[in-house]
N, C-alpha and C positions, 0 to 999 in steps of 0.2 A: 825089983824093977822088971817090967815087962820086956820081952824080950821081942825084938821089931822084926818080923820078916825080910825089912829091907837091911838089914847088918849085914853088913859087906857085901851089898850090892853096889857096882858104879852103877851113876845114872847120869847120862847125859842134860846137862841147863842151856836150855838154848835161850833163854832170856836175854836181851841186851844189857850193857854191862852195868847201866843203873839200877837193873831190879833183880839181878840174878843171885847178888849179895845175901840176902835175908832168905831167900830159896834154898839157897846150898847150905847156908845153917838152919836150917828147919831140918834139913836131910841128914846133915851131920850130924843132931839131937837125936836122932833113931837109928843110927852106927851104920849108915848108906855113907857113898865115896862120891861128892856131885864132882863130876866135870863140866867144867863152864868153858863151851863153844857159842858164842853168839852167833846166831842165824842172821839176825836183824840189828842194824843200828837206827835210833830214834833223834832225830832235830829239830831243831826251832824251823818253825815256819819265818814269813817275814813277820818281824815287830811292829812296823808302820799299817799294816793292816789292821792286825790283835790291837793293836793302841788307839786307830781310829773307829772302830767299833766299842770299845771299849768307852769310851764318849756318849755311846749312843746308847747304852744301857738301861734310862730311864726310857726309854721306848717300848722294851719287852716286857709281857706277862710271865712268861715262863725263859728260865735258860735253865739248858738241859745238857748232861754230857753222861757220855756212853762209856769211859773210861776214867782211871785213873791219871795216865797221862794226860790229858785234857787240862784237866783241874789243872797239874802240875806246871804246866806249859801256858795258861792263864791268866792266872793269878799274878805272878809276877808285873801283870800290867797292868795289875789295879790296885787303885791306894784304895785299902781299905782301913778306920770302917766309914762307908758310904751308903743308898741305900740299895739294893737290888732286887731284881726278879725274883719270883718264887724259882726255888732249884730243884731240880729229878734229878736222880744218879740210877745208874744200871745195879748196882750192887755194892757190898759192905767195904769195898777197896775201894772205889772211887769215893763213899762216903769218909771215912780215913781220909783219904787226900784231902776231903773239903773242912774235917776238924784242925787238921794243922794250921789253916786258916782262919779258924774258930767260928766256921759255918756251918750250920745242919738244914738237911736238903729235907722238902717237903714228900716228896717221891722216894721211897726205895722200894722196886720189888723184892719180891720172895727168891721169884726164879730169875737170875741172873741174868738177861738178855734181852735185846732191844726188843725181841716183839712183848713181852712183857710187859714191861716198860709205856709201848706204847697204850698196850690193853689201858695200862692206869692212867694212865695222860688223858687219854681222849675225850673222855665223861666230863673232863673239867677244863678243857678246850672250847673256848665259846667262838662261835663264827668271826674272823676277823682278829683275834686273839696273835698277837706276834709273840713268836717263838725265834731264840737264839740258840742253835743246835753247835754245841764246842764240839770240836771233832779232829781225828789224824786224816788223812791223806786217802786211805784205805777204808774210813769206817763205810758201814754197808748204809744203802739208802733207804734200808725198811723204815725205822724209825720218822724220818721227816717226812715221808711220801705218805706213810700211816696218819701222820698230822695234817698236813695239806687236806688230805681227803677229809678230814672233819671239819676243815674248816680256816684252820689257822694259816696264820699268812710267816711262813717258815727260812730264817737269813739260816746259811751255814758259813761258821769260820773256822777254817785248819788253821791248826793254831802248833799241830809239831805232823813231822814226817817220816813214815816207817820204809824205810830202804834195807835192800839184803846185804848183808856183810859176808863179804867171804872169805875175810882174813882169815879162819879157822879150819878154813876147806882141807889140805892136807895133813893138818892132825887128826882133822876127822875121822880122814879115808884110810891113815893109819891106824887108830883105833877100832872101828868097826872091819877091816881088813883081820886084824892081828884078835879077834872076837873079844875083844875088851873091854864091852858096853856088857850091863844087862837091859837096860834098860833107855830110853829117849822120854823124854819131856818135849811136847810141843804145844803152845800157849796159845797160839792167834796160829789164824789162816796165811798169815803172811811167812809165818817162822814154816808151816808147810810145804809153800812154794819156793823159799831160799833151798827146805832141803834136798828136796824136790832136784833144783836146779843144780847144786853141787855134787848129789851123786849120781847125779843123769841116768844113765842107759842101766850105769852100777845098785839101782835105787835096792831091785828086790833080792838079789844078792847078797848086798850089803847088810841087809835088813832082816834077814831070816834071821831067825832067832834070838831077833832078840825083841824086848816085849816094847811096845810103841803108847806112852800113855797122853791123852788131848787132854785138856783142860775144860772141854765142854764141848757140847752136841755139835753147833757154830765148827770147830774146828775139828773134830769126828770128822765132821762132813767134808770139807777141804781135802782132810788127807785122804778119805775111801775114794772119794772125788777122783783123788791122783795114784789110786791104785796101790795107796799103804795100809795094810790091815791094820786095824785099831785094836788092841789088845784090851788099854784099862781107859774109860772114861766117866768122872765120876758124877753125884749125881748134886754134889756142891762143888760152886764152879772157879773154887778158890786154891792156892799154893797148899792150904791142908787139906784140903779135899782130894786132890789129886794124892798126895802123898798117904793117906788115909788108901784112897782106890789099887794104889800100887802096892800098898801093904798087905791088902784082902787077896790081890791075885798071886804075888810070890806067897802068900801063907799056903794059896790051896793047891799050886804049883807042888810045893812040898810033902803033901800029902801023896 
């Protein structure tokens, strides 16, 4: 058996506490220590919304979502099986969400992200074309401003909501205090700005040394944005990807 760079490394999950689960045992599987601090809590938007679009579903050509929460947050309000829109998804996690459903999306890109995404949309967007863009609270407006511009005539519905949690705040500041991190996981822009917020004025102090890895360019950006050097970010923009990223850099670490 191969022996993992990341054995016995901690590495902080800042995932909210429904998707942090199967993270920390991916990490586990390669002899890392996850600690799960969630940055962020995720909620239902309102349901008499989602339900009453949901009605209106034979209207759109396309519905499209940028996430895996999305789907998750969704669905629920749809008896299926009925018929629906052709589907896009951003990437192989939100396609997953949409199999547990027992649906497969007409769109996936390659490269994990809404401009992407749009690139592949657009050619098959006819003038006048309605599009239902499922979306959190936070998602960025590239995607449906990409489509407008071609043409289509684009609803958005938040359908769940990314809020910062700070219940974790003073274990945090004890751990990264007492240097008992090697390592931070940050997913989304939003888990940026929670940490951002929680160790305030403390950010780059706290954060010396130890190695900060994003989940993709999208959230690269947020944190340099906010003035936290980005150590690993990989070039697949998934839980193994990352975990892959953070194995190459503690291996050359060690050299």
């Amino acid at each position: 058996m191969t022996h993992s760079a990341l054995a016995g490394k901690t590495v902080l999950v800042t995932r909210g506490k429904e998707q942090a689960a199967s993270f920390s045992a991916k990490l586990r599987a390669v002899g890392a220590v996850p600690v799960e601090i969630p940055l962020i809590a995720i909620r239902p938007a309102a349901p008499e919304e989602i339900a009453s679009m949901v009605e209106r579903l034979g209207e759109y050509r396309w519905l499209v979502f940028t996430s895996a929460n999305a789907v998750r947050f969704f669905f629920p309000h749809v008896s299926l099986p009925r018929p629906l829109p052709e589907m896009a998804v951003v990437g192989r996690k939100t396609a997953a969400a949409l199999a547990e459903h027992g649906l497969s999306p007409a769109l996936v890109p390659d490269d994990y992200t809404a401009e992407r995404l749009a690139d592949l949309l657009m050619p098959r967007v006819k003038q006048g074309d309605r599009v239902l863009f499922v979306k959190g609270n936070l998602a960025r407006p590239t995607l449906p401003e990409a489509l407008r511009n071609a043409g289509a005539a684009v609803d958005e519905l938040t359908v769940y909501e990314t809020e910062p949690d700070e219940n974790g705040r003073e274990r945090l500041l004890s751990l990264l205090r007492r240097r008992e991190l090697d390592a931070v996981t940050l997913m989304s822009p939003s888990a940026v700005d929670s940490l951002v917020r929680l160790l305030d004025k403390e950010v780059d102090a706290l954060l010396s040394g130890v190695a900060v890895a994003c989940i993709g360019p999208v959230t690269k950006e947020a944190a340099e944005r906010a003035g936290i050097p980005v150590h690993i970010c990989p070039t697949d923009y998934t839980t193994d990807g990352i975990i892959k990223a953070m194995e190459q850099y503690f291996s050359m670490e060690g050299r």
